[in-house]
C-alpha positions in Angstrom: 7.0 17.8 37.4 8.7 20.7 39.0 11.7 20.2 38.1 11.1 19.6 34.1 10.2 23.3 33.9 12.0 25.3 31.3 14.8 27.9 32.9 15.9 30.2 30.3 18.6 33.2 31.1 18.1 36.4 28.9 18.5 40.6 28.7 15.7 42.2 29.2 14.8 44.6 26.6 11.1 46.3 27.9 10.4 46.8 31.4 7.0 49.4 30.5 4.4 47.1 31.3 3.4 46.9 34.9 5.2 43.8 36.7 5.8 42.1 33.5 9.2 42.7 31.1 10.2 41.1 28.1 12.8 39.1 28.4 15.3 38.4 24.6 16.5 34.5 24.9 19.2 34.4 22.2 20.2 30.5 21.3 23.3 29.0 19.0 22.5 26.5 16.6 24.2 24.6 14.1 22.6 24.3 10.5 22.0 20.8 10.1 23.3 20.4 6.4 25.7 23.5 6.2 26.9 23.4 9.6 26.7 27.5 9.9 26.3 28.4 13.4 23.0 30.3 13.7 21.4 32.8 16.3 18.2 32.1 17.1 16.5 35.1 19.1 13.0 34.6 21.0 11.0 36.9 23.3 9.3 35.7 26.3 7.0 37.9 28.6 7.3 37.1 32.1 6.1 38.1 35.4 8.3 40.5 37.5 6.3 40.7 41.3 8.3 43.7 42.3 9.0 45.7 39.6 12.4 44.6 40.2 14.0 44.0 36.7 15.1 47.4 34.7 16.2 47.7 31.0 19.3 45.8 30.3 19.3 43.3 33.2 20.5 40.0 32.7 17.6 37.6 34.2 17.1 34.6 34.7 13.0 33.2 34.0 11.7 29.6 34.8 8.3 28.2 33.5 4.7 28.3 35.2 1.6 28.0 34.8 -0.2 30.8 32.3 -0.3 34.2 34.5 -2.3 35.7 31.3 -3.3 35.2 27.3 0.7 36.1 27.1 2.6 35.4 30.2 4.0 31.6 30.9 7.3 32.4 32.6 8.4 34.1 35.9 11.5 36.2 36.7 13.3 33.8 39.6 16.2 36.0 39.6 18.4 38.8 38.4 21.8 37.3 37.1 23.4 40.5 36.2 22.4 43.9 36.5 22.8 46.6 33.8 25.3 48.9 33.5 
């Protein structure tokens, strides 16, 4: 079951809250009659332990169990850090 957990890679755009950002998952996809290709843009709140993550960080965020009434992902790791 572990390893069907969701793993998402994103920017994160608020880092105010304490250890807990929002993380922006933008997705591609094709319309299914037109064939446009489509952004799709989500936000996810996810646990950040340290206090790690700062504005603009590329992070990656894997799926757990429900930390509070918004928080079902966890930062595993920073990809990228902001410039």
């Amino acid at each position: 079951m572990r390893d069907q957990r969701k793993r998402l890679i994103g920017v994160v755009i608020s880092d105010k809250m304490d250890k807990t950002v929002v993380v922006e998952v933008a997705t591609t996809r094709r319309h299914p009659i037109y064939g446009k290709v489509l952004r799709r843009v989500k936000k996810y709140k996810a646990h950040d332990e340290t206090n790690d993550c700062r504005l603009g960080d590329r992070v990656q965020i894997i799926e757990s169990r429900p930390i509070s009434r918004h928080k079902r992902f966890s930062v595993t790791s920073i990809v990228e850090r902001a410039k």
